[in-house]
C-alpha positions as CSV (number, residue, x, y, z in Angstrom):
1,X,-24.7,180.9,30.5
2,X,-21.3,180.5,28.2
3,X,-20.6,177.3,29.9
4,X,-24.2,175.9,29.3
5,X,-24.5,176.6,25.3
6,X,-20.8,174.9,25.1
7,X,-22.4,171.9,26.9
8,X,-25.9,171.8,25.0
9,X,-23.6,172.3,21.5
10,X,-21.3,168.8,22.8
11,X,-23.9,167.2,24.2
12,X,-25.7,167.8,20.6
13,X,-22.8,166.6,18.8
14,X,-22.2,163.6,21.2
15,X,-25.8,162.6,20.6
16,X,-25.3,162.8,16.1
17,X,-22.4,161.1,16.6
18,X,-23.8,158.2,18.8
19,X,-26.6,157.9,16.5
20,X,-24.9,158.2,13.7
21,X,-25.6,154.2,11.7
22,X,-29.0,154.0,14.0
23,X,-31.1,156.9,12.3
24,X,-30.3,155.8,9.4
25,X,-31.6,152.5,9.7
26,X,-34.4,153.6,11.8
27,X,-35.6,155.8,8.4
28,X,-35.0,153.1,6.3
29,X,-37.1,150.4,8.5
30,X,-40.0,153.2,8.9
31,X,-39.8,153.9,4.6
32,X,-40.1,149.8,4.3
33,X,-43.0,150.0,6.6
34,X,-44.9,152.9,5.1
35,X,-44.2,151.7,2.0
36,X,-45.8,148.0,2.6
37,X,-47.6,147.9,5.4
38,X,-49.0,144.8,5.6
39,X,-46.0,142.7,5.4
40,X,-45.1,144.0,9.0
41,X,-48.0,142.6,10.9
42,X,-47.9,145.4,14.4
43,X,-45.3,147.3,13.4
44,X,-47.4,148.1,10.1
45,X,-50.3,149.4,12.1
46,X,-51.0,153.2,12.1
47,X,-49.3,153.9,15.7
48,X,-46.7,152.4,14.3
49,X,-45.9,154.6,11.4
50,X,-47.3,157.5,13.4
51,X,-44.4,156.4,15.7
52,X,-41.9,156.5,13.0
53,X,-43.2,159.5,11.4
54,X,-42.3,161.5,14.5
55,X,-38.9,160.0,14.8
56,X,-38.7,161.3,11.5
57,X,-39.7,164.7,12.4
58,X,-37.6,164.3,16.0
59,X,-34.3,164.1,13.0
60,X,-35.3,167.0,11.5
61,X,-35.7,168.6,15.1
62,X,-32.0,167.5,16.3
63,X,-30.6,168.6,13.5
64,X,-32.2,171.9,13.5
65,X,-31.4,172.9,16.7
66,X,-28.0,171.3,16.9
67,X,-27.1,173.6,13.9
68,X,-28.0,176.4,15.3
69,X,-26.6,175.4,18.4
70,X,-23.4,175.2,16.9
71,X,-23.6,177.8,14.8
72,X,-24.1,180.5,17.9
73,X,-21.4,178.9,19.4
74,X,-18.9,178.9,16.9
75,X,-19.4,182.7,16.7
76,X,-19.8,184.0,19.8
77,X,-17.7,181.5,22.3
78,X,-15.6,179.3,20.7
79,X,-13.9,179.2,17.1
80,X,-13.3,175.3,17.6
81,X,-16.7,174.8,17.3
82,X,-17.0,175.5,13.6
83,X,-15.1,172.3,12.9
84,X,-17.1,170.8,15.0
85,X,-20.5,172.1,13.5
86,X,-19.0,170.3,9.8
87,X,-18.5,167.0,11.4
88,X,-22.5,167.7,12.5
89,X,-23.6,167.8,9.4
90,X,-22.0,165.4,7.6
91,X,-22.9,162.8,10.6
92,X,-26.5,163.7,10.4
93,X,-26.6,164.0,6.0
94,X,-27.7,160.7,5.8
95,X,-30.1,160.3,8.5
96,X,-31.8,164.0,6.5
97,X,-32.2,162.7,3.2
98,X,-33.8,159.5,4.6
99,X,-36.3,161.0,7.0
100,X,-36.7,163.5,3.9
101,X,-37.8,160.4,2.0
102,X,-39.7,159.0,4.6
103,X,-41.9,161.5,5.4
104,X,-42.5,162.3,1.9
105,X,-43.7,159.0,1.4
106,X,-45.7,159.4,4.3
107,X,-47.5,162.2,3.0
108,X,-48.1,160.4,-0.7
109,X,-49.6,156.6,0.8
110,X,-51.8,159.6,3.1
111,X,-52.7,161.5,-0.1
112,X,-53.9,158.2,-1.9
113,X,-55.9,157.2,1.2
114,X,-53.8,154.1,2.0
115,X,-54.4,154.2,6.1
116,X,-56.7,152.1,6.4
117,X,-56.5,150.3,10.1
């Protein structure tokens, strides 16, 4: 079991830090696209920014469980991974604050009744 949580905690790391400038620009294209819609012909449609609102949510996810992940880890197995659970966090800070923004934004253009495909 000691051997599979120190492979789930690297293999969650390994996967922030190979998506590390992508996230971010995957937020940014899905705030542009919820923000105006129409200017993105399919990808404005509402599957579309359903789509991106899960990816979103999927961030939030990661970064949740890789925390944790690390966390446990860092306690009970292996001091090394504390290091490794600040590096986490500051590779997945900017793809948080965007998908923060995103799916606040989401929520507002839902609140005003602006889905309308």
């Amino acid at each position: 079991m000691r051997e599979f949580l120190i492979w789930a905690a690297d293999m969650a790391f390994q996967t922030a830090y190979a998506l590390v400038y992508v996230l971010p620009l995957v937020c940014v294209v899905g705030i542009a696209v919820h923000v105006w819609p129409r200017r993105f012909g399919v990808l404005g449609s509402s599957a579309s920014r359903t789509g991106l609102a899960i990816v979103m949510a999927a961030v939030w996810l990661l970064a949740i469980v890789g925390t944790f992940l690390l966390f446990y880890v860092s306690r009970s197995y292996s001091r090394e991974h504390g290091f490794v659970l600040i590096a986490f966090l500051a590779y997945m800070a900017p793809s948080l604050v965007l998908s923060l923004i995103g799916l606040i934004v989401r929520y507002k253009t839902r609140a005003r009744g602006e889905e309308d495909d």
